[in-house]
C-alpha positions as CSV (number, residue, x, y, z in Angstrom):
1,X,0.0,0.0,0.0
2,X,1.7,3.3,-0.6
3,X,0.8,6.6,1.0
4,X,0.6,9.7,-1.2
5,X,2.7,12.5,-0.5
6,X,1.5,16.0,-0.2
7,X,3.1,19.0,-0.7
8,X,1.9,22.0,1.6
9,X,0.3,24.5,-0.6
10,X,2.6,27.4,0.5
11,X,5.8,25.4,-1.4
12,X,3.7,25.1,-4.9
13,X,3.1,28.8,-4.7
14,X,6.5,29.9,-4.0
15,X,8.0,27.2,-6.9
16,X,5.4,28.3,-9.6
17,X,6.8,32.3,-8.3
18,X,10.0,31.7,-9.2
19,X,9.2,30.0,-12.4
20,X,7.7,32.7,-13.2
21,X,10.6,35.1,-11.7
22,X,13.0,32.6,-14.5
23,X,11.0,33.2,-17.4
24,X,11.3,36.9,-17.6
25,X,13.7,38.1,-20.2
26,X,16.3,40.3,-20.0
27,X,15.5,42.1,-23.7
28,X,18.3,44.5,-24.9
29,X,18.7,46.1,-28.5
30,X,21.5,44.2,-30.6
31,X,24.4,46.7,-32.3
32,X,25.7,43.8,-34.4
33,X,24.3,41.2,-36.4
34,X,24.7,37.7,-35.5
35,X,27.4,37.0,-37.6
36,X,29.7,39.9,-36.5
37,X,28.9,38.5,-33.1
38,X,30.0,35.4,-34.1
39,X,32.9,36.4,-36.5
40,X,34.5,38.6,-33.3
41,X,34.1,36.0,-30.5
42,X,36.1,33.5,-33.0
43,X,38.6,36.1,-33.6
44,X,38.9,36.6,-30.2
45,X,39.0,33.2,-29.0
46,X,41.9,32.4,-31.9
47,X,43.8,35.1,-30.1
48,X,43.6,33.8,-26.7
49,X,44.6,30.4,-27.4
50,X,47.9,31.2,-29.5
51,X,49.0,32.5,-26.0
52,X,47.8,29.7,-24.6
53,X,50.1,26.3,-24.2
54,X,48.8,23.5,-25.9
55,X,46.1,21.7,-23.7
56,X,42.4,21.4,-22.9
57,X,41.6,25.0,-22.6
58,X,43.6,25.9,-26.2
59,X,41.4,22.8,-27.7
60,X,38.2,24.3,-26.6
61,X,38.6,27.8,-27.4
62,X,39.9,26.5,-30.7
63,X,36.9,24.4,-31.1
64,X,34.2,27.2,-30.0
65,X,36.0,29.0,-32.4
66,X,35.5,26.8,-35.6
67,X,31.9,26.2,-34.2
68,X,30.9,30.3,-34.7
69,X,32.2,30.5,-37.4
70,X,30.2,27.2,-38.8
71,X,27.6,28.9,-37.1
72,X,28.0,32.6,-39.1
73,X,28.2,30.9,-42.2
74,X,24.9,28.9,-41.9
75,X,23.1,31.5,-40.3
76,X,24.3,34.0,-43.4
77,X,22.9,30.8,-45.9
78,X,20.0,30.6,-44.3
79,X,19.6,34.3,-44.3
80,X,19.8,34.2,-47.9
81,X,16.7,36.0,-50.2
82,X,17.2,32.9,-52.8
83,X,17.1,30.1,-50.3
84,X,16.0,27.1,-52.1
85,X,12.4,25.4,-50.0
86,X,12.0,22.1,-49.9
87,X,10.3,20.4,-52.9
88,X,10.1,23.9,-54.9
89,X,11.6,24.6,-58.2
C-alpha cells in the first residue's frame, strides 16, 4: 500500500513564483548582427589560445571558435533571399 505524499500549498506557490521570476527576459537592442557576433568572439577566442600552451583550454577555445564560425556561415545561408524550399523549383 503506498501513502501519497502531499506538498503544503505554501511550497507550490513559492515554486510556480519563481518560475515565473526565471522566465522573464532580459530584452536589450542588438548593435551587431549575429554573424559579426560570431565572426568577433572566434577572432577573439583564436587570439587567446595562440597564447595559450597547448592543452584542454587551447582545444576548446579552438573548437568554439571553428563552431561560430560554422555557425556565421549557416546563419548567413540561411539568411539568404534565394534560399531554395523544400520540394520547390
Amino acid at each position: 500500500m503506498r501513502r501519497k505524499l502531499q506538498v503544503p500549498s505554501n511550497r507550490i506557490i513559492r515554486e510556480s513564483a519563481n518560475v515565473k521570476m526565471a522566465a522573464k527576459r532580459n530584452r536589450r537592442k542588438q548593435t551587431q548582427s549575429l554573424q559579426e557576433r560570431l565572426a568577433a568572439f572566434a577572432e577573439s577566442a583564436r587570439e587567446r589560445a595562440r597564447s595559450l600552451p597547448p592543452g584542454r583550454e587551447r582545444e576548446m577555445l579552438l573548437r568554439r571558435a571553428k563552431q561560430n564560425e560554422a555557425t556565421s556561415n549557416l546563419t548567413e545561408w540561411l539568411s539568404a533571399p534565394v534560399f531554395p524550399r523544400r520540394g520547390q523549383s
